[in-house]
C-alpha atoms as one frame of an Amber mdcrd trajectory, in Angstrom:
protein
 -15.035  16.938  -1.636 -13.808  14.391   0.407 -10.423  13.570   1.460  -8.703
  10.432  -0.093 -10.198   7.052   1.765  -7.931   4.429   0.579  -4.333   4.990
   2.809  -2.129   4.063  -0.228   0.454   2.338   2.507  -1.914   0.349   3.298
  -1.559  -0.826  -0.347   2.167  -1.400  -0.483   2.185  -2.021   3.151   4.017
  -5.439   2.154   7.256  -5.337   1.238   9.006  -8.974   0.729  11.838 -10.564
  -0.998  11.139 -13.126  -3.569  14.107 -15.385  -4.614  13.170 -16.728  -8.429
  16.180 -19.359  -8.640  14.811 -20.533 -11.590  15.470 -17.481 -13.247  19.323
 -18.222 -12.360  18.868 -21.452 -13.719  17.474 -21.144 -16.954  20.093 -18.250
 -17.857  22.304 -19.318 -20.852  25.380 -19.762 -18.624  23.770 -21.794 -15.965
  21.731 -24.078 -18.319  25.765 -25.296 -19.828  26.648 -25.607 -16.339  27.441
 -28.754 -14.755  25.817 -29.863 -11.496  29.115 -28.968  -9.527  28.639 -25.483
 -10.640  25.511 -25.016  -9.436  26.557 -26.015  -5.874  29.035 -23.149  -6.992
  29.334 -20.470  -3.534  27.563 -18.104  -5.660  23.867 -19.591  -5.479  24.913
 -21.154  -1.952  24.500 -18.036  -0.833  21.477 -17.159  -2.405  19.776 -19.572
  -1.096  21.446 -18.793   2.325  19.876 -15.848   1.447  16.698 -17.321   0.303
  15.962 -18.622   3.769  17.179 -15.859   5.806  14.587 -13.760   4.163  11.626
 -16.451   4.934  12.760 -16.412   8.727  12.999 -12.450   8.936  16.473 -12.770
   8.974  17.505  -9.710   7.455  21.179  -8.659   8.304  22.253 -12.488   7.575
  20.525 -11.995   4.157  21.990  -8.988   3.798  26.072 -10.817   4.475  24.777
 -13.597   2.251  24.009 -11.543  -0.627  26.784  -9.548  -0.649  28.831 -12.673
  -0.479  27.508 -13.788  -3.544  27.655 -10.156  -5.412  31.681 -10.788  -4.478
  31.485 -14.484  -5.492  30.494 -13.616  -9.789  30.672  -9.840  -9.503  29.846
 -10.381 -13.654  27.139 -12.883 -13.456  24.352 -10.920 -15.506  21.796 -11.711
 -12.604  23.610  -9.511  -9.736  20.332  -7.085 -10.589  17.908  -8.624  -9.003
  20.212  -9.194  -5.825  20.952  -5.806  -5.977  16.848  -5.001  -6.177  16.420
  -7.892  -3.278  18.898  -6.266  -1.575  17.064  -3.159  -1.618  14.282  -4.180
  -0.341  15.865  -5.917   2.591  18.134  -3.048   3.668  14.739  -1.256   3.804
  13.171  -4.133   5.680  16.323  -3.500   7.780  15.508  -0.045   8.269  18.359
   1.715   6.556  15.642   3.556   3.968  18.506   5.859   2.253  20.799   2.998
   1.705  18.033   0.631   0.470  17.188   4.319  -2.650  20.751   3.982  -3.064
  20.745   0.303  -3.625  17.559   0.518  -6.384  19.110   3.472  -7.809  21.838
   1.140  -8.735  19.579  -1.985  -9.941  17.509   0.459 -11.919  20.532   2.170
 -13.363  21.733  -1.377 -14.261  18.113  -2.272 -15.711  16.400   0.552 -16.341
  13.323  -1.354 -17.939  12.644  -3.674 -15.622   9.608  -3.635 -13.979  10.831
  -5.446 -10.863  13.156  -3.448 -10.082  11.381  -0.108 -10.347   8.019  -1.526
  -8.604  10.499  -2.046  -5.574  11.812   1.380  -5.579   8.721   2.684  -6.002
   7.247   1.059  -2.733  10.250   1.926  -1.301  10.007   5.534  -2.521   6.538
   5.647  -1.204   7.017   4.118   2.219   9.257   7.484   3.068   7.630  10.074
   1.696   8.696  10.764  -1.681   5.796  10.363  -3.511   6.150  12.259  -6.730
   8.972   9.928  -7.333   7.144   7.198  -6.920   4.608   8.481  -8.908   6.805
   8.427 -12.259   7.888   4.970 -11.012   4.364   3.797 -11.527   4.143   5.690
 -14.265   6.784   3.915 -16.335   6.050   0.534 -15.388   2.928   1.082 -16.807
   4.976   2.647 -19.913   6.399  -0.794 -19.871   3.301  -2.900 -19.170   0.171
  -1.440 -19.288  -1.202  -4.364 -18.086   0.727  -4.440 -14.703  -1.872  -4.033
 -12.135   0.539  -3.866  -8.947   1.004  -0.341 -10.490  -2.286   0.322 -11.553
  -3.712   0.687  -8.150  -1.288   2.705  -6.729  -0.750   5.162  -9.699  -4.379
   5.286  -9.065  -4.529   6.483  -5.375  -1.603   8.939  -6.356  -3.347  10.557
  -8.621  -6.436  10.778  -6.360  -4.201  12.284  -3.733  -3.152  14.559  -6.755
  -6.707  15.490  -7.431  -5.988  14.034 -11.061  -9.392  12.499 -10.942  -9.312
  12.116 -14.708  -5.821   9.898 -14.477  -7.382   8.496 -11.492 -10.748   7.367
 -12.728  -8.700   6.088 -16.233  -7.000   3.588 -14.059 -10.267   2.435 -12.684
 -12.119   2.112 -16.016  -8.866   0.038 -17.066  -8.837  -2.204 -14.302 -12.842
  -2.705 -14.705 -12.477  -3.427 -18.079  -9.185  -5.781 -17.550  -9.500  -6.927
 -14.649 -12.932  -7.319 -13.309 -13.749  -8.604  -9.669  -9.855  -8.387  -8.546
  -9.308  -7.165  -5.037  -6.953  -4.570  -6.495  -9.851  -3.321  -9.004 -12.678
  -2.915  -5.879 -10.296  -1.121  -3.801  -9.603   1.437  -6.772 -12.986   1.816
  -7.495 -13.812   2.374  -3.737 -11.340   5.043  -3.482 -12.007   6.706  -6.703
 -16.238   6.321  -5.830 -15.447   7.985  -2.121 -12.786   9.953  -3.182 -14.995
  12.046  -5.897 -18.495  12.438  -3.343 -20.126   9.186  -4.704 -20.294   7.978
  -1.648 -23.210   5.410  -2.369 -21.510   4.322  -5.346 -18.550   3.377  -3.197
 -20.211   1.118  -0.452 -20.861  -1.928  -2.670 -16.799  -1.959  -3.819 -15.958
  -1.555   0.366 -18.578  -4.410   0.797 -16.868  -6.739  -1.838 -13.753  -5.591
  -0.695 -14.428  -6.650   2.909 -15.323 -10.460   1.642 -11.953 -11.059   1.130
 -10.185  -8.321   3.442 -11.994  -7.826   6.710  -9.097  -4.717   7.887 -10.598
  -1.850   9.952  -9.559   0.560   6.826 -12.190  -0.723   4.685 -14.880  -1.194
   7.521 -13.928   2.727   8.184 -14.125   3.817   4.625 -17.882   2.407   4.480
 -18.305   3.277   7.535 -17.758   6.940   6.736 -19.789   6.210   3.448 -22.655
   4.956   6.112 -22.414   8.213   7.443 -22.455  10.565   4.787 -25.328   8.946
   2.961 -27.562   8.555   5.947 -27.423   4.648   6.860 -26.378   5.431  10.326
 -26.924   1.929  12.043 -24.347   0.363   9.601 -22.140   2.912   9.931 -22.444
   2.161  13.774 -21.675  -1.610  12.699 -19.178  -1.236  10.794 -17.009   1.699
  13.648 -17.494  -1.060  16.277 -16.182  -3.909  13.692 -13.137  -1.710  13.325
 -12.653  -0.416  16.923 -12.465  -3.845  17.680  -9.572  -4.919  15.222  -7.445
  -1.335  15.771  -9.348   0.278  19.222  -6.469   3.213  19.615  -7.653   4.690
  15.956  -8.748   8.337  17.100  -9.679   8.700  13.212 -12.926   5.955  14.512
 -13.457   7.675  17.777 -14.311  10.562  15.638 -16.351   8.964  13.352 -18.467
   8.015  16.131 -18.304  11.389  17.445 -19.985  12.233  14.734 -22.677   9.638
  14.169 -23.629  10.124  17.905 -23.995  13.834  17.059 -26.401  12.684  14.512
 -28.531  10.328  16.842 -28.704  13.368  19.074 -26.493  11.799  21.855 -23.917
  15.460  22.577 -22.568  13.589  25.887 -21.105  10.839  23.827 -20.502  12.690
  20.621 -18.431  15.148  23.316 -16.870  11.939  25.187 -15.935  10.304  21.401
 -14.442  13.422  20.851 -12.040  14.131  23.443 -10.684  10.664  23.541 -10.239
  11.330  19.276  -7.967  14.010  20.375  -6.305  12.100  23.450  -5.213   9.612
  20.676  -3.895  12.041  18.554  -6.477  13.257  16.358  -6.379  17.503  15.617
  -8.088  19.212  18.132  -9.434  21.434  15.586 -10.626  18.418  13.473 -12.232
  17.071  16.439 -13.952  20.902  18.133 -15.401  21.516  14.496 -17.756  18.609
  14.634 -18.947  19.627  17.649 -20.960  22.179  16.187 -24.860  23.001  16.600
 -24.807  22.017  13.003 -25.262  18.247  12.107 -24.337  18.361   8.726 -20.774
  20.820   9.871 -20.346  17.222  12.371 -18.850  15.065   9.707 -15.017  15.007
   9.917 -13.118  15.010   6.823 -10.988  11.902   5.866  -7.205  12.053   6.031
């Protein structure tokens, strides 16, 4: 079996702040409120905050929004600037404050799916992946039609070896949402993640239409590999050494597919500079075998 191909970060690898003021705006109170009140300090400051976020500006978005928390600390939409916020104290760095922060939005709103897709990423981004796991899970709970949680709840579960949770979510994302970038990448993972590796080149292929990132060209690559098509595997290695060329993961790819065109000096070479970038000298020594077929590294 092979070892998960899709890096789930590389999913949630995005993590921005989205300022819906027309969600203020259409509110009850601020639809009976005259235009002086909506120069009020309190959305001053959110769109202070608004613009701090688009420029990076994280520790003045941070001031701003806690300037407007203090401004109406009972307007009904302090929740989702207490979910922005967590997302930019993350941004900032400051992981346990940011869990902290979406603890509180979530306790505040426990059924929103906003909220708890942010403290899932969040949850994910440091390691605390059975808790973001039930994240997913409940959005979907909530909205079974929420693919931002599909594909990750999908990737867990690979990582899980819950191929039958894992291969639902595909099926459901087929069937609802065919020829979405979020639906090839699950059904590239869950293809390459259960030995169909030929079955998972076509979804890397469509995927890499849209998305030309050295994961994808090494997840086909190491289909290539595995199913014998060992000039497109050498393509698609180079394509990726050249977008990310300190990846040891690559080196060792090509380690490998040089062992297989009978070239030891450079599957040897490709080898040791694997492990010079970091890549487990055991991982890397095993390949290195008499034995083609005992070449192939396993996937992270």
């Amino acid at each position: 079996m092979s070892h998960l191909s899709i890096k789930i970060m590389s999913v949630l690898k995005k993590f921005s702040v989205t300022f819906l003021l027309s969600v203020f705006l259409l509110s009850p109170m601020a639809t009976e409120a005259s235009e002086k009140e909506t120069e009020s300090l309190y959305f001053k400051k959110i769109d202070e905050a608004d613009k701090a976020c688009a420029n990076g500006q994280w520790s003045e978005a941070e001031n701003a929004l806690i300037e407007a928390l203090r401004a109406e600390p009972s307007n009904p939409s302090n929740v989702l600037l207490i979910s922005n916020l967590g997302i930019i104290r993350f941004n900032m760095g400051q992981d346990s404050l940011a869990i902290v922060t979406l603890n509180d939005a979530h306790s505040m709103a426990p059924s929103s799916v906003t909220i708890l897709s942010n403290r899932a990423k969040v949850l994910a981004a440091n390691g605390y992946d059975e808790d973001a796991y039930l994240d997913y899970n409940r959005i979907i709970e909530l909205d079974s039609l929420e693919i931002s949680a599909r594909l990750p709840r999908c990737l867990f579960a690979l990582r899980r070896h819950d191929f039958r949770t894992a291969k639902s979510d595909m099926e459901f994302m087929e069937q609802n949402f065919p020829g979405n970038i979020e639906t090839e990448i699950a059904g590239a993972a869950v293809r390459s993640g259960t030995g169909d590796f030929a079955g998972a080149i076509p979804y890397y292929s469509r995927i890499l239409l849209e998305r030309k990132d050295p994961e994808y060209y090494s997840g086909r690559a190491y289909c290539y590999l595995l199913t014998g098509s060992l000039q497109e595997a050498s393509d698609d290695i180079n394509s990726a050494l050249a977008l990310t060329p300190d990846d040891g993961e690559l080196y060792l790819y090509r380690a490998a597919l040089n062992k297989m065109r009978y070239r030891p000096a450079d599957a040897e070479a490709d080898a040791r500079k694997a492990v010079e970038l970091g890549i487990d000298k055991t991982r890397a020594t095993q390949f290195l075998s008499n034995q083609i077929s005992d070449a192939m590294p396993k996937r992270k």
